[in-house]
C-alpha positions in Angstrom: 0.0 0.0 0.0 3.2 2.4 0.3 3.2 2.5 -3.3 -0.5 3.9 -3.9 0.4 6.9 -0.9 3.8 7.5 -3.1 1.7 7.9 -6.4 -0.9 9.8 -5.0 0.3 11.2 -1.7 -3.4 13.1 -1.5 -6.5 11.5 -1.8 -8.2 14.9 -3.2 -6.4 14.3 -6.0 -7.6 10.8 -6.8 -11.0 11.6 -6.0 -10.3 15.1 -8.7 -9.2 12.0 -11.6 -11.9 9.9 -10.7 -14.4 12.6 -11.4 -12.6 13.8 -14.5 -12.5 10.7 -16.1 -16.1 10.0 -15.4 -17.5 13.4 -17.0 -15.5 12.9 -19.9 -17.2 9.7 -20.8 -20.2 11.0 -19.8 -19.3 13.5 -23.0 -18.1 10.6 -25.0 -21.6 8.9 -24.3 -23.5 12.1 -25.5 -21.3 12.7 -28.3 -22.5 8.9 -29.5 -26.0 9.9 -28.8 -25.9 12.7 -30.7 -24.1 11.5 -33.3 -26.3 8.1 -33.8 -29.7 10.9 -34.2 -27.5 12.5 -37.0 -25.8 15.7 -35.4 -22.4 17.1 -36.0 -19.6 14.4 -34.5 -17.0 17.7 -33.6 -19.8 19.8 -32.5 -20.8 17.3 -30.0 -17.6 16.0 -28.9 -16.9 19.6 -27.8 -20.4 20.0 -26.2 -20.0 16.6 -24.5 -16.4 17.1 -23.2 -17.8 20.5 -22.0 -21.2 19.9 -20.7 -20.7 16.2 -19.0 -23.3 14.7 -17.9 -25.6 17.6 -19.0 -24.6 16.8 -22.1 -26.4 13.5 -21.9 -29.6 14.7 -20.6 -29.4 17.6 -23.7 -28.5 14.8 -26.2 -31.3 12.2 -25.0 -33.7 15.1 -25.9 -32.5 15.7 -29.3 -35.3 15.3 -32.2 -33.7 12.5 -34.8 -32.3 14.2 -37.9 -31.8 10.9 -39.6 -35.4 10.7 -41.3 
């Protein structure tokens, strides 16, 4: 367990990762969502990596372009 406290010798900062890493692929998963209805990939990917988890909720609400 030494080893863990010498990488990350405060906890904040794992718990700051943790967090980062799950909004991004909370952006990742609206950027597929949007992107499966028929919007703009880049346009999302930015609103996604931006927005998080809001980004989801937006992109769940999203009239489908696609017909």
């Amino acid at each position: 367990m030494d080893w863990i406290q010498a990488a990350w010798p405060n906890p904040l900062l794992s718990i700051l990762i943790a967090a980062a890493i799950v909004h991004c692929v909370a952006g990742l998963w609206a950027t597929a969502i949007a992107t499966r209805k028929g919007y703009a990939y880049l346009q999302w990917l930015v609103i996604g990596l931006i927005g998080g988890s809001f980004a989801v909720l937006l992109s769940r609400r999203l009239s489908d372009r696609n017909s």
